[in-house]
C-alpha positions as CSV (number, residue, x, y, z in Angstrom):
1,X,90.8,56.1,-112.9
2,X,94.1,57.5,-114.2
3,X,94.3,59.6,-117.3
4,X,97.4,57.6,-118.8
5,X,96.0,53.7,-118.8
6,X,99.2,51.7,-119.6
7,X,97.5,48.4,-120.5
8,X,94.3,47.8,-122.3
9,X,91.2,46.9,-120.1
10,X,89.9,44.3,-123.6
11,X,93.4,42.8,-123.7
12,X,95.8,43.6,-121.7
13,X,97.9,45.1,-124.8
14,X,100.6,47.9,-124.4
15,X,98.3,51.3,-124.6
16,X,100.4,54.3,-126.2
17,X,99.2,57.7,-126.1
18,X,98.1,60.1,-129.2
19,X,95.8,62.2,-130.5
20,X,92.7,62.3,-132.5
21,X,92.9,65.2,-135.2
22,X,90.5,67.0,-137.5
23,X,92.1,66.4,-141.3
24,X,89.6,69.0,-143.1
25,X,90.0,71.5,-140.0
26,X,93.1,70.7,-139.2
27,X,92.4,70.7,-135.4
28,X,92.8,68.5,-132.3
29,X,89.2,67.2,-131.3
30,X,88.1,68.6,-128.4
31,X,85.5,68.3,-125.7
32,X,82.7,70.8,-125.3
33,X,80.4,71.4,-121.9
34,X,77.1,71.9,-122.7
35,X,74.2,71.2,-125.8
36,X,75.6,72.5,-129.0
37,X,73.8,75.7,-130.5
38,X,73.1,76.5,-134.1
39,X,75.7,79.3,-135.8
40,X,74.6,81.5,-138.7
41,X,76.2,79.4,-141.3
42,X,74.6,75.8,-140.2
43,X,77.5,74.4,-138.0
44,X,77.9,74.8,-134.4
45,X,78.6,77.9,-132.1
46,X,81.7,76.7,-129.9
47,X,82.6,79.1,-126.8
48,X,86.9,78.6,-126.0
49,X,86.0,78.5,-122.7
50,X,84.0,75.4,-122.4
51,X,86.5,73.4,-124.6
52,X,89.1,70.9,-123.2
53,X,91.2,68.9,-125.0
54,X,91.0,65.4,-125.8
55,X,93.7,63.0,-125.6
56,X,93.5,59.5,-126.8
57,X,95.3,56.0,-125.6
58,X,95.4,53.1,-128.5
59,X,96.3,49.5,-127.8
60,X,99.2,48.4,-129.7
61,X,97.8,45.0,-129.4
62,X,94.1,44.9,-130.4
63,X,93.3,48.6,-131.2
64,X,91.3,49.7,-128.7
65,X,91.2,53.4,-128.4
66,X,90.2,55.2,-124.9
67,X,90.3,59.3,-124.6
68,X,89.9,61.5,-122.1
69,X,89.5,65.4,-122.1
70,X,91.9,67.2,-119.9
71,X,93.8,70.5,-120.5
72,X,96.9,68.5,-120.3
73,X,96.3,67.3,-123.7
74,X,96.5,70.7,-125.4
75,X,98.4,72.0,-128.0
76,X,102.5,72.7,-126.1
């Protein structure tokens, strides 16, 4: 499966690439390997090493949104 769909898979609509972002954090979302662990303060412990970023395609058409996590997607 290629990481940069060009037409929807629901209905065949122009995809177009973005990004899904954190407002409150101001962050890009990202994908993390593992099960998340409790930090001090009631949120999550999140190692830099286990993130990749996540991109996301949405359909121009219908609004169909399909992301993928790939270092490619990170911050230039």
């Amino acid at each position: 499966m290629s990481a940069e769909p060009t037409r929807c898979p629901k209905c065949n609509g122009e995809m177009m690439q973005g990004f899904l972002f954190e407002s409150e954090g101001h962050r890009l979302e990202t994908w993390v390997e593992g099960t998340p662990e409790k930090s001090w303060w009631g949120g999550a412990t999140v190692p830099k090493e286990k993130c990749v970023p996540v991109g996301s395609f949405r359909c121009s058409a219908c609004g169909f949104l399909e992301s993928y996590a790939r270092p490619e997607f990170g911050t230039k």
